[in-house]
N, CA, C and O atoms as a Tripos MOL2 file, in Angstrom:
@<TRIPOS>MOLECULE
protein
  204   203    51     0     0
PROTEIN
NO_CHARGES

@<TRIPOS>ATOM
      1 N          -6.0220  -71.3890   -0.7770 N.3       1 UNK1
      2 CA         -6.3500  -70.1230   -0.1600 C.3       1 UNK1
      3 C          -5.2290  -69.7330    0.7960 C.2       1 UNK1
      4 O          -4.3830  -70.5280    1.2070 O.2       1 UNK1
      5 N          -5.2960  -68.4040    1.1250 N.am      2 UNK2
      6 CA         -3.9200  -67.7860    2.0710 C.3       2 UNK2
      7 C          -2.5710  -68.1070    1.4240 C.2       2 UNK2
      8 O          -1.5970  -68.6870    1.9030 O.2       2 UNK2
      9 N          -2.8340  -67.4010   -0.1960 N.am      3 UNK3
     10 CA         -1.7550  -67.5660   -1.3340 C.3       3 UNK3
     11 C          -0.8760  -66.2230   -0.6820 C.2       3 UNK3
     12 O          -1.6030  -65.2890   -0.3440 O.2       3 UNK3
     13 N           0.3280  -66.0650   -0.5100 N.am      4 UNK4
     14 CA          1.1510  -64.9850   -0.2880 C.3       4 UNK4
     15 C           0.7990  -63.8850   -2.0770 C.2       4 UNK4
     16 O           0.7810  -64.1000   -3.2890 O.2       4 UNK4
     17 N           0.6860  -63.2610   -1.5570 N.am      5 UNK5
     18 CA          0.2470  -61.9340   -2.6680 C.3       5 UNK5
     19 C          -0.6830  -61.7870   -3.0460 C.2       5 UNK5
     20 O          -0.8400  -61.0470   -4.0170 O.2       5 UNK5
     21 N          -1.7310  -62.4350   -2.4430 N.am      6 UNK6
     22 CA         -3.2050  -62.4920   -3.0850 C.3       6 UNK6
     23 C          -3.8300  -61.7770   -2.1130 C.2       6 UNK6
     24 O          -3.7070  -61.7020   -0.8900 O.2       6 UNK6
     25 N          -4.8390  -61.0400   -3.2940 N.am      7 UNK7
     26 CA         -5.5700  -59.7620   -2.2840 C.3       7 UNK7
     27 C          -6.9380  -60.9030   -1.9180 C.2       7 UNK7
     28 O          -7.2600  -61.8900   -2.5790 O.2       7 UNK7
     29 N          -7.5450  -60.4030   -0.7100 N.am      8 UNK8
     30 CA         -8.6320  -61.3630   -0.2440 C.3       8 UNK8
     31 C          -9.8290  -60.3690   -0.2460 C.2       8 UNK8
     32 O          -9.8040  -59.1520   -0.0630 O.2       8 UNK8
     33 N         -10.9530  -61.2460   -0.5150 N.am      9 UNK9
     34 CA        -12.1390  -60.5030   -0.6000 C.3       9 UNK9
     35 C         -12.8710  -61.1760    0.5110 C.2       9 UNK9
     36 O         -12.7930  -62.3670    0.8120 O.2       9 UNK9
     37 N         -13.6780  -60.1400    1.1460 N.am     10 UNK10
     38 CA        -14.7680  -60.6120    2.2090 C.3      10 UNK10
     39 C         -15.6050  -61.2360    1.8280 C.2      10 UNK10
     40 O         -15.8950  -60.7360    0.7410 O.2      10 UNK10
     41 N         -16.5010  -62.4040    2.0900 N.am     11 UNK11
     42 CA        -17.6640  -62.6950    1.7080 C.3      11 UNK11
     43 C         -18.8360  -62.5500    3.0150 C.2      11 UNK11
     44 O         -18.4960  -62.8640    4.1550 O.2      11 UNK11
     45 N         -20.1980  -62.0610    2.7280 N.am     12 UNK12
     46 CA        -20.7350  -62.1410    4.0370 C.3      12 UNK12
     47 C         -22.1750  -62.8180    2.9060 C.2      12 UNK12
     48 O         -22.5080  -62.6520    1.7330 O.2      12 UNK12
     49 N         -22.8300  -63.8440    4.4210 N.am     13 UNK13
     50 CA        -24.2600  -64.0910    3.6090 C.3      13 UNK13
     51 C         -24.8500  -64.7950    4.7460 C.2      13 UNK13
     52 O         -24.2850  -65.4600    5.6140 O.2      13 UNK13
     53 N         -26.3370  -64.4740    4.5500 N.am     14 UNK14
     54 CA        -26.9110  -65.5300    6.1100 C.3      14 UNK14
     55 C         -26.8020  -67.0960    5.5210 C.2      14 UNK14
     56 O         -26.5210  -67.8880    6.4200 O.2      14 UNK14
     57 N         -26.9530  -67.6620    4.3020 N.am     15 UNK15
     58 CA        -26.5820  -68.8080    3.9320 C.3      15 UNK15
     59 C         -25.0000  -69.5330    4.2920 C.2      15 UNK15
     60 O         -24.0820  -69.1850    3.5490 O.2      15 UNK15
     61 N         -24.7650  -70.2740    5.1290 N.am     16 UNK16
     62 CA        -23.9850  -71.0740    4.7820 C.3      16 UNK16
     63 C         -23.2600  -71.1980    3.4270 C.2      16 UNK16
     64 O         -22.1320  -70.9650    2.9920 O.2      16 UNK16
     65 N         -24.7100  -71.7860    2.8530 N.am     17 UNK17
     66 CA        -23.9450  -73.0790    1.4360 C.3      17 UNK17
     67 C         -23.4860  -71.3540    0.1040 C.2      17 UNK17
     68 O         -22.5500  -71.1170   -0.6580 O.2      17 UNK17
     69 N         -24.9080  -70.5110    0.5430 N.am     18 UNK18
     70 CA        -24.6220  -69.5590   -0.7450 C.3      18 UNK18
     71 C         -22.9170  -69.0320   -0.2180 C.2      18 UNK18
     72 O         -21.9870  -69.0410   -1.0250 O.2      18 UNK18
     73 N         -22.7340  -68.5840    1.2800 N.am     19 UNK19
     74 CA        -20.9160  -68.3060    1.1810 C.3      19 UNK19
     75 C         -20.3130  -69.0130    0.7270 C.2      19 UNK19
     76 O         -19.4820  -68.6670   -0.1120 O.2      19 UNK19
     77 N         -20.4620  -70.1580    1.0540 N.am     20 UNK20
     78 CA        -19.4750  -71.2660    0.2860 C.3      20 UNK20
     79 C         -19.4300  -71.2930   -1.1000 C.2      20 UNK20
     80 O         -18.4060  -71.8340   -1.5160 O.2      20 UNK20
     81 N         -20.0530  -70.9660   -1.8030 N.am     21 UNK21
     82 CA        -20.1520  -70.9620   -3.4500 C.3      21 UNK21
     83 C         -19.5400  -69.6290   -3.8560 C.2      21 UNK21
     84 O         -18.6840  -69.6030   -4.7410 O.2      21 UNK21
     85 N         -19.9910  -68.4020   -3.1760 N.am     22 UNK22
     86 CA        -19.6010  -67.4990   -3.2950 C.3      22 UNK22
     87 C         -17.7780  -67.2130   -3.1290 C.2      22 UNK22
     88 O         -17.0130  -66.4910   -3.7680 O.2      22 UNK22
     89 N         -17.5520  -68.2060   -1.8930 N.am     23 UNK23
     90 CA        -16.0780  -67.9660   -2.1020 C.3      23 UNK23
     91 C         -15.0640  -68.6630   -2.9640 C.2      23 UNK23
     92 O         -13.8960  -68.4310   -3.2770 O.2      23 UNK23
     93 N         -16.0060  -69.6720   -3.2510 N.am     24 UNK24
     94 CA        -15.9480  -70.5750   -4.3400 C.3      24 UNK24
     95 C         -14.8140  -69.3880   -5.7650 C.2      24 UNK24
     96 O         -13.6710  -69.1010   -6.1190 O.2      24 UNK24
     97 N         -16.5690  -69.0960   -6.0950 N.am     25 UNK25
     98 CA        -16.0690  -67.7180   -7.1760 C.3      25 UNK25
     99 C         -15.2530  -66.7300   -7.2570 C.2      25 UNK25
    100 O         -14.9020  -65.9960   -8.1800 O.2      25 UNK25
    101 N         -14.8880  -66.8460   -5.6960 N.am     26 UNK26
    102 CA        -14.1460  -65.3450   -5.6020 C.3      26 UNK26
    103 C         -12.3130  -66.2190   -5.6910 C.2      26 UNK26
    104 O         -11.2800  -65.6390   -6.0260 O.2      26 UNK26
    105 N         -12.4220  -67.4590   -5.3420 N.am     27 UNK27
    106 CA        -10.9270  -67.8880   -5.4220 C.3      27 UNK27
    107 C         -10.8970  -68.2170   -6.9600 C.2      27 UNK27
    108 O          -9.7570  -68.1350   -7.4180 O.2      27 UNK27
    109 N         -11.7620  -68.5320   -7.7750 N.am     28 UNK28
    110 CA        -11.4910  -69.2330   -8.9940 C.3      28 UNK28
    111 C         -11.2780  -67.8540  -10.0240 C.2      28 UNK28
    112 O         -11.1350  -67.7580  -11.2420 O.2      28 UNK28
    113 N         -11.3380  -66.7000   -8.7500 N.am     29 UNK29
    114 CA        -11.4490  -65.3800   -9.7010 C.3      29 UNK29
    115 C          -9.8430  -64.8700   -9.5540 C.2      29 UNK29
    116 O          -9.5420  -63.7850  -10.0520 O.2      29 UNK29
    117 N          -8.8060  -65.6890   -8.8480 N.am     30 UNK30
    118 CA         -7.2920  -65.3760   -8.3370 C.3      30 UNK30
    119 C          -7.7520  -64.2830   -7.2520 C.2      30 UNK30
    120 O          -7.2230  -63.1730   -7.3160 O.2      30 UNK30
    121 N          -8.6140  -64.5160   -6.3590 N.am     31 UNK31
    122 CA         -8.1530  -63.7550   -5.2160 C.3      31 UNK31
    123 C          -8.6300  -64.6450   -3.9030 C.2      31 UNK31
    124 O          -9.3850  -65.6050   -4.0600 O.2      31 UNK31
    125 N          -8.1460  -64.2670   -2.6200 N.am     32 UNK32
    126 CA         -8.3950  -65.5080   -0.9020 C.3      32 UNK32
    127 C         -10.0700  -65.1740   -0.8370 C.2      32 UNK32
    128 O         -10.2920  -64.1430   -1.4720 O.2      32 UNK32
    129 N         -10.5070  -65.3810   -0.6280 N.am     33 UNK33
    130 CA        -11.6970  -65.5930   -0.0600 C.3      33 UNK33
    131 C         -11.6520  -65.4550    1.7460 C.2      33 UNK33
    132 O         -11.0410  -65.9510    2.6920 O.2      33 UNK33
    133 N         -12.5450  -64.6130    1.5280 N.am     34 UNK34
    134 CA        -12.7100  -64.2850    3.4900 C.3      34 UNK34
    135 C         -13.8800  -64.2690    4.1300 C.2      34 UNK34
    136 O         -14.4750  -63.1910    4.1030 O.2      34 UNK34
    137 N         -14.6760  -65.6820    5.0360 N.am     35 UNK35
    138 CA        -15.3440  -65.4400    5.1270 C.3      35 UNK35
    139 C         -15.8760  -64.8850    6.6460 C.2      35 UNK35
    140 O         -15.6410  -65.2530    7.7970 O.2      35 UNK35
    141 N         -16.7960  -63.7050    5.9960 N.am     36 UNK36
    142 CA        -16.8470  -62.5120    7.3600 C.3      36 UNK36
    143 C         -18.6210  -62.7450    7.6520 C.2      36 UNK36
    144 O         -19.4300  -61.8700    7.9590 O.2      36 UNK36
    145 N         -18.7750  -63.6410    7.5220 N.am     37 UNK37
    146 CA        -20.2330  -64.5130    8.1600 C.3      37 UNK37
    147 C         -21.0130  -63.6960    7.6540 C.2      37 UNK37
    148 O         -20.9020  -63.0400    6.6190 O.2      37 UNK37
    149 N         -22.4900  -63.7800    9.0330 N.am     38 UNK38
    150 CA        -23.4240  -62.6840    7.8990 C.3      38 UNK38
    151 C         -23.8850  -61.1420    7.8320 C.2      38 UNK38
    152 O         -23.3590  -60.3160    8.5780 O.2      38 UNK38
    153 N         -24.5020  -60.9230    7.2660 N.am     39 UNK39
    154 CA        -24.6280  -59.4620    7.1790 C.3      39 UNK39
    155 C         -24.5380  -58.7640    8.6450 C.2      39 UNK39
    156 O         -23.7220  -57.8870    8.9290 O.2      39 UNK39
    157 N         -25.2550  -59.1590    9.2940 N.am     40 UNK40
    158 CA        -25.4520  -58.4880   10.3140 C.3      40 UNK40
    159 C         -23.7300  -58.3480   11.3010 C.2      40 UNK40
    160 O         -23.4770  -57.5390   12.1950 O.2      40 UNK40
    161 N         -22.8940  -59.3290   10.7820 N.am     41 UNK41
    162 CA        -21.7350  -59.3810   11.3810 C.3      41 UNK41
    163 C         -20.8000  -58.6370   10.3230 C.2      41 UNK41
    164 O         -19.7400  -58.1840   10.7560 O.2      41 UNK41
    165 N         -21.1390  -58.4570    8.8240 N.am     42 UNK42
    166 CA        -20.4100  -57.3910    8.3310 C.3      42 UNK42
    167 C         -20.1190  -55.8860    8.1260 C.2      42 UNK42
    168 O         -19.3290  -55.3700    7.3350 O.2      42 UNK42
    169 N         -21.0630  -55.2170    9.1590 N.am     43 UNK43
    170 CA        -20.4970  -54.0110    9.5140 C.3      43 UNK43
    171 C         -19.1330  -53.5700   10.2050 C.2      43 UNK43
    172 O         -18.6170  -52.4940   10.5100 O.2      43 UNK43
    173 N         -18.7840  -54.9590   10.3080 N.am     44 UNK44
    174 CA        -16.9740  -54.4730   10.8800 C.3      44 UNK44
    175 C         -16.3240  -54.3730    9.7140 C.2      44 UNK44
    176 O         -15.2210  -53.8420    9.8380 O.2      44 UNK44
    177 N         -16.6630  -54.7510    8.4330 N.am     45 UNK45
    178 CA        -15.6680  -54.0530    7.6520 C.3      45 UNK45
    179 C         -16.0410  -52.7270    7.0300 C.2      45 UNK45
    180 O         -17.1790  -52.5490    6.5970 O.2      45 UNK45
    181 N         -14.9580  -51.6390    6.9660 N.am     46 UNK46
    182 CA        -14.8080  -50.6740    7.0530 C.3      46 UNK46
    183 C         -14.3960  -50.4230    5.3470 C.2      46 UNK46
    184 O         -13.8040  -51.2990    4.7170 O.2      46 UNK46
    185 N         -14.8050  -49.1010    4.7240 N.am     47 UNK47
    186 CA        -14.0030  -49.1640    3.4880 C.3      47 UNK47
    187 C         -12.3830  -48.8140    3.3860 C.2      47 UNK47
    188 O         -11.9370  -48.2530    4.3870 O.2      47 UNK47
    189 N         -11.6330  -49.0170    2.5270 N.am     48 UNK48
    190 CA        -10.0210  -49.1640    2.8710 C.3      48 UNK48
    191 C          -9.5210  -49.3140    3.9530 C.2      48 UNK48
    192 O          -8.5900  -48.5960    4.3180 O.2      48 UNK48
    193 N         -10.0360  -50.3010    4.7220 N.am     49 UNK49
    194 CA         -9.1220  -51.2240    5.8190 C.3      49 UNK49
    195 C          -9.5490  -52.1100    6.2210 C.2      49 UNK49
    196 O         -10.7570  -52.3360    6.2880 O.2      49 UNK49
    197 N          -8.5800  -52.9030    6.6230 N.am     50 UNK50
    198 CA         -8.7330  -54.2570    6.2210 C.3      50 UNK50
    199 C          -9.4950  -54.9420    6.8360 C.2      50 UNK50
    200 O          -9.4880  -54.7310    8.0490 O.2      50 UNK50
    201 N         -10.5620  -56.1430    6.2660 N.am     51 UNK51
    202 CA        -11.3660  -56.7360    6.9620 C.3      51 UNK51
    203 C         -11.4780  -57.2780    8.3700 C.2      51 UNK51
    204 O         -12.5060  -57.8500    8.7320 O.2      51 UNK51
@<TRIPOS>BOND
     1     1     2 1
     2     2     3 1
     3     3     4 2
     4     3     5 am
     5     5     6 1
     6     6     7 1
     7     7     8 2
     8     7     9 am
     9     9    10 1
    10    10    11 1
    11    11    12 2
    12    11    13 am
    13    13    14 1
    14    14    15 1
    15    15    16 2
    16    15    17 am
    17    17    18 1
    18    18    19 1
    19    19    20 2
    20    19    21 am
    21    21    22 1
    22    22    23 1
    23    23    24 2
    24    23    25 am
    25    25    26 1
    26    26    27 1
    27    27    28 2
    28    27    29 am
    29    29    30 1
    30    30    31 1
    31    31    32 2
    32    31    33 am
    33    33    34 1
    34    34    35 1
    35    35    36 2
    36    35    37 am
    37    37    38 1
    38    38    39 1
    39    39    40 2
    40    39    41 am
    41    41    42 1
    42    42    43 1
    43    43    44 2
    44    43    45 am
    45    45    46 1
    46    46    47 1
    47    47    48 2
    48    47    49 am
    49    49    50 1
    50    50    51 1
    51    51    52 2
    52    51    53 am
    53    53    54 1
    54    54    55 1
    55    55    56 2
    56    55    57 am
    57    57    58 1
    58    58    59 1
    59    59    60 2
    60    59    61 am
    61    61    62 1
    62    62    63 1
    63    63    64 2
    64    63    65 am
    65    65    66 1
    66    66    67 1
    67    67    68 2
    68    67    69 am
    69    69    70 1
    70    70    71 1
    71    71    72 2
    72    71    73 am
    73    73    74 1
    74    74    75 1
    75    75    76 2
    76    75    77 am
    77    77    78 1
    78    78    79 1
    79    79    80 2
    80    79    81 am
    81    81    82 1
    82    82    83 1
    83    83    84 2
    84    83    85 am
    85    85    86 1
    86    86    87 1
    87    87    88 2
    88    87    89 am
    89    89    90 1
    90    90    91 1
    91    91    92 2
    92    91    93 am
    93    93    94 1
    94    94    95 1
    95    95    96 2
    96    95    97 am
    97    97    98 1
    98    98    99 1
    99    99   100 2
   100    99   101 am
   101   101   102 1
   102   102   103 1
   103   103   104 2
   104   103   105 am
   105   105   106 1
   106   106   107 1
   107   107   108 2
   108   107   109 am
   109   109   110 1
   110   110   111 1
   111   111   112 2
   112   111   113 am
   113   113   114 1
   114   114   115 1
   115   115   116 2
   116   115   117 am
   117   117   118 1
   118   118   119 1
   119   119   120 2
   120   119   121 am
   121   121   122 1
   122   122   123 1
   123   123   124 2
   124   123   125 am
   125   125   126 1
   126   126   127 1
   127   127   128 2
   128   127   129 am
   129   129   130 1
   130   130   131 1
   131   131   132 2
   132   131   133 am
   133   133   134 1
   134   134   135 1
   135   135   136 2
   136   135   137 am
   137   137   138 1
   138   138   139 1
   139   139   140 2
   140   139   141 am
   141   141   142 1
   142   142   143 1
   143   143   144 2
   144   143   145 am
   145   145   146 1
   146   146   147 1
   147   147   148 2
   148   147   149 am
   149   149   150 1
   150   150   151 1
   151   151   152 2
   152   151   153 am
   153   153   154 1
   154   154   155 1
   155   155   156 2
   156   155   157 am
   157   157   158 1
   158   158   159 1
   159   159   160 2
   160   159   161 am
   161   161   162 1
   162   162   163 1
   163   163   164 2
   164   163   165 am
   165   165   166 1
   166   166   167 1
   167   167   168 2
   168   167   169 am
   169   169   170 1
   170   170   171 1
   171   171   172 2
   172   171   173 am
   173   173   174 1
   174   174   175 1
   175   175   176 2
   176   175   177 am
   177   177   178 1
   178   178   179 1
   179   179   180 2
   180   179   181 am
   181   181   182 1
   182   182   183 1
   183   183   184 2
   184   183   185 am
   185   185   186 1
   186   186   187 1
   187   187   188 2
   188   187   189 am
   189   189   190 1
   190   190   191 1
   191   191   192 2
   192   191   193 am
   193   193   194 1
   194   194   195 1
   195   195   196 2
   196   195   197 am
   197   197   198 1
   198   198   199 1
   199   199   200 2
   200   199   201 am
   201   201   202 1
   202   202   203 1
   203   203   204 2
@<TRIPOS>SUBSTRUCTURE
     1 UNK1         2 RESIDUE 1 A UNK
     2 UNK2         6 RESIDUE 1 A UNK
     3 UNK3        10 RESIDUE 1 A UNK
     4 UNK4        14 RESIDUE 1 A UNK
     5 UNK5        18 RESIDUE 1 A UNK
     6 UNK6        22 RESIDUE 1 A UNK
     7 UNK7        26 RESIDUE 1 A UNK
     8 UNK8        30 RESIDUE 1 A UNK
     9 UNK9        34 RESIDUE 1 A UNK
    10 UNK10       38 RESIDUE 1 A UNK
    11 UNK11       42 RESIDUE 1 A UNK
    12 UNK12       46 RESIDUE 1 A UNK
    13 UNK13       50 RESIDUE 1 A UNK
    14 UNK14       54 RESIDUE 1 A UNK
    15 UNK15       58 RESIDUE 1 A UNK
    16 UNK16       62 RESIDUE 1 A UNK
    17 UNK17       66 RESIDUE 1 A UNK
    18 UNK18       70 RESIDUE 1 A UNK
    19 UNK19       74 RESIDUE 1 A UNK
    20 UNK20       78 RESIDUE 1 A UNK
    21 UNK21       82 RESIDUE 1 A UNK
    22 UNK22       86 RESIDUE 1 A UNK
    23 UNK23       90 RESIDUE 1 A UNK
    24 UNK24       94 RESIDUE 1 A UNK
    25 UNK25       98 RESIDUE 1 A UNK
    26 UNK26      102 RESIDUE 1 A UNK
    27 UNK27      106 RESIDUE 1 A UNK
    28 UNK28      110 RESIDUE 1 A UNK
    29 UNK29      114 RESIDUE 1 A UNK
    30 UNK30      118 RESIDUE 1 A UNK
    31 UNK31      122 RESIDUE 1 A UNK
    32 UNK32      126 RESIDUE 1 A UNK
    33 UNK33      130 RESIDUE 1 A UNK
    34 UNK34      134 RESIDUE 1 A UNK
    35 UNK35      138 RESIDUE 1 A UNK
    36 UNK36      142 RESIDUE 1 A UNK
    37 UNK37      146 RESIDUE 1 A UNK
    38 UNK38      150 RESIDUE 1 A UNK
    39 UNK39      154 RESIDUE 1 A UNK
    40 UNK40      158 RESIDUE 1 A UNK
    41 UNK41      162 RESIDUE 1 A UNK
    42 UNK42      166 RESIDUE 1 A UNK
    43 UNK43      170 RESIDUE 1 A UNK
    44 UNK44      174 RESIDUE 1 A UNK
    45 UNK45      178 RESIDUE 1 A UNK
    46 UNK46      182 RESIDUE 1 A UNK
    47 UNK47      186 RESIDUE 1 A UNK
    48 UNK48      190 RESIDUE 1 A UNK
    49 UNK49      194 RESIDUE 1 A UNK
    50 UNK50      198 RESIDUE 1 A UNK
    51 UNK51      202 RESIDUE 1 A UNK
């Protein structure tokens, strides 16, 4: 993870283990995984800018 050119995706979830799987998927998908905790803490991301 924190590959130079790789676009990163947010992950948010009140689970622990489900983020962890989730970012799981999102790196095995070629992109960083970002995790932006849980919902209630992902209203800071904004659409087109950056997490």
């Amino acid at each position: 993870m924190g590959t130079p050119g790789r676009l990163a995706i947010p992950v948010a979830g009140d689970s622990e283990r489900a983020r962890q799987v989730a970012m799981s998927l999102v790196d095995d998908t070629g992109f960083d995984p970002y995790d932006a905790g849980t919902p209630a803490d992902s209203w800071r991301q904004q659409p087109n800018s950056p997490a």
